[in-house]
MIKE-686370 format. One line per 4 residues: number of its first residue (from 1); their letters; for each residue y, x, z of C-alpha. Coordinates in steps of 0.1 Angstrom, whole numbers, padded with zeros to 4 digits, always signed. Example, Ala and Ser with C-alpha at 12.3 -4.5 7.8 and 13.67 -1.06 7.14 Angstrom:
BEGIN
1	as	-0045/+0123/+0078; -0011/+0137/+0071
END
This chain:
BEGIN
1	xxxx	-0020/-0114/-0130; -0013/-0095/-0158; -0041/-0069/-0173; -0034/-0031/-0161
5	xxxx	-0043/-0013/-0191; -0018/+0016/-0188; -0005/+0042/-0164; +0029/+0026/-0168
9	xxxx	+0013/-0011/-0158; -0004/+0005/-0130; +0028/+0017/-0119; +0053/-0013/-0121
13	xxxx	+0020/-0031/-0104; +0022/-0014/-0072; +0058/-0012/-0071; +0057/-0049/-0073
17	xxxx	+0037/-0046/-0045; +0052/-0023/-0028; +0088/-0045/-0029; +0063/-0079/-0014
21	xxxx	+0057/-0054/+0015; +0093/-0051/+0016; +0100/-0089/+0012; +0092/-0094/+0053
25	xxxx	+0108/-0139/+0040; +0074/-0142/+0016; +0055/-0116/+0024; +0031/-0130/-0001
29	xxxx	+0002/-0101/-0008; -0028/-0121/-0009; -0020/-0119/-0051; -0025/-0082/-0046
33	xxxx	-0057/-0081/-0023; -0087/-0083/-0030; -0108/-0108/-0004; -0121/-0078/+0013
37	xxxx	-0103/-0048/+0014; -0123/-0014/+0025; -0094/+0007/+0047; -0101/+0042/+0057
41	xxxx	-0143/+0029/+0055; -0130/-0002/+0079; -0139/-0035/+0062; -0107/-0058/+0064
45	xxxx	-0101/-0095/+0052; -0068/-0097/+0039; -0056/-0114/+0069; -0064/-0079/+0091
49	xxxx	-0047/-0059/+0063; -0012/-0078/+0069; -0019/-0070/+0105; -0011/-0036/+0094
53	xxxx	+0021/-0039/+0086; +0048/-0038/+0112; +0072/-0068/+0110; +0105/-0056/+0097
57	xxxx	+0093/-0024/+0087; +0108/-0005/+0057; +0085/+0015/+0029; +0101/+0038/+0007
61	xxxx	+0081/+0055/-0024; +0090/+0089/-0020; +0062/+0102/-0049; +0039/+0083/-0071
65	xxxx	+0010/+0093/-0089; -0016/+0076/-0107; -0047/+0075/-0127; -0055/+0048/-0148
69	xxxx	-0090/+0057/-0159; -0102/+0052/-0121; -0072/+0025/-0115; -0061/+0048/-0086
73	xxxx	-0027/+0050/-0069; -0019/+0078/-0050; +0015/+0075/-0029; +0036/+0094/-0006
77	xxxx	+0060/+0071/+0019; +0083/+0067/+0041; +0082/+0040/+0065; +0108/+0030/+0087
81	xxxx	+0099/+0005/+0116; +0123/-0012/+0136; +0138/+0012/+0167; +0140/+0040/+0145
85	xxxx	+0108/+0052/+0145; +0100/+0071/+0113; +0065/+0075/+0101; +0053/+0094/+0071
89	xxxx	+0024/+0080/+0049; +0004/+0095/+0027; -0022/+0068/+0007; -0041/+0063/-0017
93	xxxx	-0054/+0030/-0038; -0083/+0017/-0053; -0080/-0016/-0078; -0104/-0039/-0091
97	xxxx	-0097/-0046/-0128; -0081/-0078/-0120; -0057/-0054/-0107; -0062/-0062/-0066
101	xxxx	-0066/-0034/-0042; -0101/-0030/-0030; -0101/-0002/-0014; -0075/+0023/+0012
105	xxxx	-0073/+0062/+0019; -0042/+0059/+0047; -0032/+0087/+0068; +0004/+0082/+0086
109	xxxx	+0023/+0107/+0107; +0050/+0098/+0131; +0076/+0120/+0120; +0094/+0123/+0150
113	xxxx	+0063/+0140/+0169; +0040/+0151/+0146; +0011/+0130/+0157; -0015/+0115/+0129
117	x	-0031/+0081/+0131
END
């Protein structure tokens, strides 16, 4: 993996990984997970982190930010799963410095009814 030593690596990296989400064919995001991933202070192997993600779902980066000195990601999307339901995601990343997410702040709303998870 190549090093993340800018706020315009850091970027490209987790839209990169963001378009793997996308790509349901490989679906390939062990390269971008760390063996154990901390989500919302629930300890997850990356196995139970795909288990997150709805088959056939679709994320969309609405807004971006991040912090390089901390290797922090902070994202705001839109995720469409299959049925039409439309969920709204607010999230933010931790990386190691190999450049693999460690750590997860998730909060999703269904946008249709308002309800958090």
């Amino acid at each position: 993996m190549a090093e993340i030593s800018t706020s315009s690596r850091l970027r490209s990296h987790y839209e990169a990984y963001l378009k793997q989400v996308n790509n349901v064919k490989t679906h390939n995001l062990d390269v971008y997970l760390a063996s154990t991933i901390l989500h919302n202070d629930r300890s997850l192997s990356q196995a139970q982190y795909h288990q997150l993600i709805h088959p056939g779902s679709v994320f969309t980066l609405l807004h971006l930010t991040v912090d390089i000195d901390q290797i922090q990601v902070g994202a705001r999307l839109r995720i469409e799963l299959k049925g039409g339901t439309v969920l709204s995601e607010f999230v933010f990343y931790q990386f190691d410095g190999e450049g693999r997410i460690e750590r997860v702040w998730s909060m999703v709303q269904d946008m249709t009814t308002g309800e958090k998870y």
